[in-house]
VEXTOR-265227 format. One record per residue (C-alpha): x, y, z; residue in one letter. Coordinates in Angstrom, 1 decimal, padded with zeros to 4 digits. Each point is the difference from the previous one (the first is absolute). Example, Ala and Ser with C-alpha at 12.3 -4.5 7.8 and 13.67 -1.06 7.14 Angstrom:
<zagus>
012.3,-004.5,007.8,A
001.4,003.4,-000.7,S
</zagus>
This chain:
<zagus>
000.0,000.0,000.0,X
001.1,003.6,-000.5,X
-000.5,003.4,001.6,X
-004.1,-000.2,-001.4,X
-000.6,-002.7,002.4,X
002.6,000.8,002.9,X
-000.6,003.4,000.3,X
-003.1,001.0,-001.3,X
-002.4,-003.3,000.8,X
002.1,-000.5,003.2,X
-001.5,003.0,001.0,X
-002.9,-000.3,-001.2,X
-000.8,-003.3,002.0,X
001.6,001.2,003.5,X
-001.8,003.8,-000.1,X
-003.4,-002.6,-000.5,X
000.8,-002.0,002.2,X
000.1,002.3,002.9,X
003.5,001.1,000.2,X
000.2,003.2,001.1,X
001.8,002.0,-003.0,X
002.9,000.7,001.1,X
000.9,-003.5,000.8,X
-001.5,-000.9,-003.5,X
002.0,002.1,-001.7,X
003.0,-001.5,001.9,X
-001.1,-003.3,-000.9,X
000.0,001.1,-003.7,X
002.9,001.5,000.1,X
002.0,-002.3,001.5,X
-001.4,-003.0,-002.3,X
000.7,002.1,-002.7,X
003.4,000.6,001.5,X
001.1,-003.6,-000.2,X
000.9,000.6,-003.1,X
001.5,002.6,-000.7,X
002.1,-000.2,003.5,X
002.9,-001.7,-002.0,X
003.2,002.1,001.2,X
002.0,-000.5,003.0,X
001.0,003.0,001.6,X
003.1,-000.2,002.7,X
-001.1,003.5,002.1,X
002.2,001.4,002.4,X
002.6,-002.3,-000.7,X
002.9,-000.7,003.1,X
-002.2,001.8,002.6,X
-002.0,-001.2,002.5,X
-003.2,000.1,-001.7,X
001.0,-001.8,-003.3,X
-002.7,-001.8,-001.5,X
-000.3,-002.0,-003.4,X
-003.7,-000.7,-001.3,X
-001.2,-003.5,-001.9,X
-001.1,000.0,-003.5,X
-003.0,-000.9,-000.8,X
-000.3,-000.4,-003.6,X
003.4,-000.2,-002.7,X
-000.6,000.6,-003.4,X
003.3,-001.3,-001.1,X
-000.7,-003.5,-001.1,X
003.5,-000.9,-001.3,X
001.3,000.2,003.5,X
001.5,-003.3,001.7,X
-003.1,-001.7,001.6,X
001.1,000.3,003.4,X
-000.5,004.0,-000.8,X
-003.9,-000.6,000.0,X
-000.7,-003.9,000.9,X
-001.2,002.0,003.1,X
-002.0,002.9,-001.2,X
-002.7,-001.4,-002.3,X
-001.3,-003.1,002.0,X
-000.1,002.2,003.0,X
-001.6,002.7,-001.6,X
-001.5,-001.4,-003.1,X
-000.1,-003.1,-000.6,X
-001.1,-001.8,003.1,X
-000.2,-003.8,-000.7,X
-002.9,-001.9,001.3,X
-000.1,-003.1,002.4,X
000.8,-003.4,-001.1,X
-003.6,-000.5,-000.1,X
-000.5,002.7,-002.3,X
003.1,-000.8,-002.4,X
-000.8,-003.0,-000.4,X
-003.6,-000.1,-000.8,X
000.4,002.7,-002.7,X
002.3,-002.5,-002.1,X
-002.8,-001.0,-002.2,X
000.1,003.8,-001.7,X
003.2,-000.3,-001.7,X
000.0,-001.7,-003.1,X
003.7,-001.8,000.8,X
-001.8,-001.0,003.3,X
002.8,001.5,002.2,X
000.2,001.8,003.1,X
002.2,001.8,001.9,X
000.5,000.4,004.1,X
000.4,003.9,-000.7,X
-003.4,000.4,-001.8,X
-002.4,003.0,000.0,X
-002.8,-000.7,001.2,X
-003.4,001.9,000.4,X
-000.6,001.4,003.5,X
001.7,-003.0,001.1,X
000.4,-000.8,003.7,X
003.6,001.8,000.7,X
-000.7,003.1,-002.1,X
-003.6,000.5,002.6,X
001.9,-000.5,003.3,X
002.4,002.1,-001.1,X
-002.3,002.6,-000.6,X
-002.4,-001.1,003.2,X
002.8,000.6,002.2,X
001.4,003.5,-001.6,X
-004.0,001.1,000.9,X
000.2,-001.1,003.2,X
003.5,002.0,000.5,X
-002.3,003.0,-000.5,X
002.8,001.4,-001.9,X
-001.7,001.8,-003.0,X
003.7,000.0,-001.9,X
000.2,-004.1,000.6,X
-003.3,-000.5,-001.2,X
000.7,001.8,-003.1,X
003.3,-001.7,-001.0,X
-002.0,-003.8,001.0,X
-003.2,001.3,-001.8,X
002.6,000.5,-003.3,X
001.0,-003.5,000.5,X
-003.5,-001.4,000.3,X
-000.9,001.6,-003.0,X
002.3,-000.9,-001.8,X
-000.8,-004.0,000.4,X
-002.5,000.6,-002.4,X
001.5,002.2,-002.6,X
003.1,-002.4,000.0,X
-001.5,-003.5,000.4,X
001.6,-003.0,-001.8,X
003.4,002.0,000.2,X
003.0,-000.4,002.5,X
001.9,002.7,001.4,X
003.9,-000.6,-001.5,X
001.8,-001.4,-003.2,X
-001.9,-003.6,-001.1,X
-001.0,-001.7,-002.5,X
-003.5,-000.2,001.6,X
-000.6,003.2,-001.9,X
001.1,-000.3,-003.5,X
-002.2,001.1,-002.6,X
000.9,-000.4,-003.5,X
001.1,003.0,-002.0,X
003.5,001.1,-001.8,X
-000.1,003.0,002.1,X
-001.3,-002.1,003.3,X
003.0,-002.2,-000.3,X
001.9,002.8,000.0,X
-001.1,001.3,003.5,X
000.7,-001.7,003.3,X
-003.2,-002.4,001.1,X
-000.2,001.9,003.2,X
-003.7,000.7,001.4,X
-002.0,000.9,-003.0,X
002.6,001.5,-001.9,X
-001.0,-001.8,-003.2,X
-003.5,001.0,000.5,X
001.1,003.7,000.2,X
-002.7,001.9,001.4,X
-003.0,-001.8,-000.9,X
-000.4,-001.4,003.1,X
-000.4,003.1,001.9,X
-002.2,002.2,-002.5,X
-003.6,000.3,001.5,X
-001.9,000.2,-003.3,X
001.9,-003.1,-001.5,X
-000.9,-003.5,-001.9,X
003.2,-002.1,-001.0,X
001.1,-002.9,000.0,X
002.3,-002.1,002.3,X
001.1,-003.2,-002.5,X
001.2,-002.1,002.7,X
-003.2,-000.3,001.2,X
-002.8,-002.7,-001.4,X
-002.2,001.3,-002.3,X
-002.8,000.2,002.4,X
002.0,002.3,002.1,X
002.2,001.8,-001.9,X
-002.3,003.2,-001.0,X
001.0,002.2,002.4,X
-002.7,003.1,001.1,X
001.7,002.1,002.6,X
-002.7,001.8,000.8,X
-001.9,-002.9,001.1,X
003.7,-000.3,002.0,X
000.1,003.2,001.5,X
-003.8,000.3,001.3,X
001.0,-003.0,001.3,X
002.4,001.1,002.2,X
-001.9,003.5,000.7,X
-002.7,-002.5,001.8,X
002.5,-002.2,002.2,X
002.3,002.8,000.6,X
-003.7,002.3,001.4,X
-001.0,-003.3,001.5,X
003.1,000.1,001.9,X
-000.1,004.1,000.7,X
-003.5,-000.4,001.8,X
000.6,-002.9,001.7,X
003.0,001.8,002.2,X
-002.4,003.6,-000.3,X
-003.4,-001.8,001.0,X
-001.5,002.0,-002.6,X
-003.0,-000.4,-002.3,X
000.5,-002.3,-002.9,X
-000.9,001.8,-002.8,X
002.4,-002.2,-002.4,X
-003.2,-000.8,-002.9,X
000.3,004.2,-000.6,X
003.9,000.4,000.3,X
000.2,-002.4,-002.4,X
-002.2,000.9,-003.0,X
001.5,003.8,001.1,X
003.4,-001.3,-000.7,X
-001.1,-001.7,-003.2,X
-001.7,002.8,-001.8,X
003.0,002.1,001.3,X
002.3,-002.3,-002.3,X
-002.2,-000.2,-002.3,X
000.2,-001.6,-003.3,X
002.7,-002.0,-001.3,X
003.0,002.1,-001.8,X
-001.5,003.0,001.3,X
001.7,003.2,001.4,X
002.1,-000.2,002.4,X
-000.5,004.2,000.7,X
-003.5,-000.8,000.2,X
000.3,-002.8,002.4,X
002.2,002.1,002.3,X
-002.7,002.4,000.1,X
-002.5,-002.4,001.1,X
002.4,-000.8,002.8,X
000.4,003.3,001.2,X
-003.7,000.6,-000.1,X
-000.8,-003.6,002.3,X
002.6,001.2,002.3,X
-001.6,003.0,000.1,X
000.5,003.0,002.4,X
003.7,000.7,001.6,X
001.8,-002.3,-002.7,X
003.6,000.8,-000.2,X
002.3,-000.6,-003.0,X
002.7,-002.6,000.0,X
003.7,001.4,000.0,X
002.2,-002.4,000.2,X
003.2,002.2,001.2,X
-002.7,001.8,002.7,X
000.8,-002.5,002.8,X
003.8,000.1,-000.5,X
000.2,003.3,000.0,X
-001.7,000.7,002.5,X
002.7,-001.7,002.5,X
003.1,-000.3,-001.8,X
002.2,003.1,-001.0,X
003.5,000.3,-001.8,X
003.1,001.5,000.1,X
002.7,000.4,-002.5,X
003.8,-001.1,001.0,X
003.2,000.4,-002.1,X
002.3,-002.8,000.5,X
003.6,-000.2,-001.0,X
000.6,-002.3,-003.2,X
003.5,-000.9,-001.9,X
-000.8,-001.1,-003.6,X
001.9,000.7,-003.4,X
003.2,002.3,001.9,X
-002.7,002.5,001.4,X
-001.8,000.8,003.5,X
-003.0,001.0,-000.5,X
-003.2,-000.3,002.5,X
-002.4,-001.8,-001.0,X
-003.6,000.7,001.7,X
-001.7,-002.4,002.1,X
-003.8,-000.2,001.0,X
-000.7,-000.8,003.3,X
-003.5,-000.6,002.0,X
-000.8,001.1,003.1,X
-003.4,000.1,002.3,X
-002.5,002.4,000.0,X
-001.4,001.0,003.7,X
-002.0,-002.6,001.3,X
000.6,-002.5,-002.7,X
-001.3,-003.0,002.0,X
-003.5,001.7,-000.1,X
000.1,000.4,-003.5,X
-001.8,-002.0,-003.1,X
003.2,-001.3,-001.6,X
001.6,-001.8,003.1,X
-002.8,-001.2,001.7,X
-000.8,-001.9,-003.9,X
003.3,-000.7,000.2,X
-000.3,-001.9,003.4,X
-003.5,-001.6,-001.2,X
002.2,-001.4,-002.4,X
002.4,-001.9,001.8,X
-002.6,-001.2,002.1,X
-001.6,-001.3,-003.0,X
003.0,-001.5,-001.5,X
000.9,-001.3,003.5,X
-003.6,-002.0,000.1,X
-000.5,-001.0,-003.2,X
003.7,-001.5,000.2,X
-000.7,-002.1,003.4,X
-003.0,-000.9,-000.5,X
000.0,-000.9,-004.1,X
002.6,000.5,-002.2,X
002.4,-000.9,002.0,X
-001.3,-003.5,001.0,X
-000.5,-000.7,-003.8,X
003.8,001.0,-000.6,X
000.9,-002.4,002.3,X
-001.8,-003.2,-001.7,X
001.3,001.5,-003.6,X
003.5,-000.6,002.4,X
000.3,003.6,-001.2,X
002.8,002.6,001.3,X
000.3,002.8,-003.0,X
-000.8,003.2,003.2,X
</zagus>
């Protein structure tokens, strides 16, 4: 899924569900946020306050695996149980499976996101509801380099078969029919939109259940659908019809907002020696804003360990260890 459904729909479903907006708009933000928080900053380097943020997404897929074998299971491609894996074999044509599967709000992906709600940390929920989402956007897909998800193509055996990389972006565009060849033939049209009201209804199911609100999931739903529309329609128009559910007190996404908020810069000149001359060369460093800790960026930035922390005790990590795996 991209920014239409992270963003926008994510705050869509958490200012319905009875999230006060503020903490909706966090929510968004910080789902939205998983993905673009792909840069490690090392702030106020060799004092006593040093700190070095996570990534959450990487965009380079030609890096060794052991650069992302963490970052998209945790964050976007959580396998399902055994269980789950196993008895979605039968929709491949070759009949295989794999331990690291996608599945579709599959057991791990919900208590991950069950226990960032009951944190009530509005920044965890945001980076689990990502994940959750993304089960269904991604299903039938494994999170690093395998064979698993090879499609056919000159220019698709060109590029790495990490995630749905071969795919592109068609698994993440809202107003989308494809098709997913590996698939049997009975499965292998793919409607995301039928995918992505999916998730709106588990992921509201899962909002009110912690709120103790109202379900008013039929509406939300066909609000959501008419707001995307028809298929290969705008995407202007379906931002629009966002905005316009979200409705009063909306705030635009800026992705640099958060960091800017508590990190600042300063410019050194260091000595260098290079060709027979000594020139300074000028060095960026970062450094804290007041208050940092109470800021957006590093308290997203703490979600995020925790989530990374959980998700590798309690999932991913287990599964390395019967693959007899030890590429972190």
């Amino acid at each position: 899924m991209d920014m239409e459904f992270h963003y926008y729909i994510t705050y869509i479903i958490a200012r319905r569900a009875g999230f006060k907006p503020e903490d909706a708009w966090i929510i968004a933000y910080s789902s939205q946020y998983t993905d673009d928080n792909d840069t490690i900053y090392n702030i106020h380097k060799g004092h006593p306050d040093e700190y070095s943020n996570y990534i959450s997404q990487t965009m380079d897929i030609f890096n060794p695996q052991k650069e992302y074998i963490r970052i998209y299971p945790v964050f976007h491609f959580m396998p399902g149980t055994l269980t789950e894996i196993t008895g979605n074999t039968a929709h491949r044509r070759d009949g295989k499976f794999h331990i690291m599967n996608t599945i579709p709000d599959n057991l791990n992906s919900k208590q991950l996101l069950q226990a960032a709600l009951y944190s009530h940390d509005p920044y965890s929920i945001g980076i689990a509801t990502h994940m959750y989402a993304d089960t269904f956007a991604h299903q039938n897909f494994v999170g690093f380099n395998e064979g698993f998800n090879e499609m056919k193509g000159i220019i698709e055996n060109l590029i790495p078969n990490i995630g749905h990389a071969d795919a592109k972006h068609k698994p993440d565009a809202p107003d989308l029919i494809w098709e997913d060849e590996r698939l049997i033939p009975s499965r292998s049209k793919i409607d995301n939109k039928k995918r992505f009201l999916e998730a709106v209804r588990c992921i509201y199911d899962k909002y009110i259940n912690y709120l103790n609100t109202p379900d008013n999931s039929i509406d939300l739903i066909a609000l959501i659908d008419g707001a995307i529309g028809a298929y290969g329609g705008s995407k202007e128009d379906r931002i629009d019809q966002y905005k316009a559910l979200i409705g009063n007190g909306f705030i635009e996404y800026d992705k640099k907002q958060w960091f800017e908020e508590a990190i600042d810069f300063v410019n050194e000149e260091i000595p260098y020696s290079g060709g027979g001359y000594n020139v300074p060369v000028s060095q960026t460093e970062w450094i804290w804003k007041e208050n940092y800790k109470e800021t957006n960026w590093y308290r997203f930035q703490e979600a995020v360990k925790t989530h990374q922390w959980l998700a590798m005790d309690t999932v991913i990590g287990p599964i390395f260890e019967k693959m007899e795996f030890n590429g972190i």
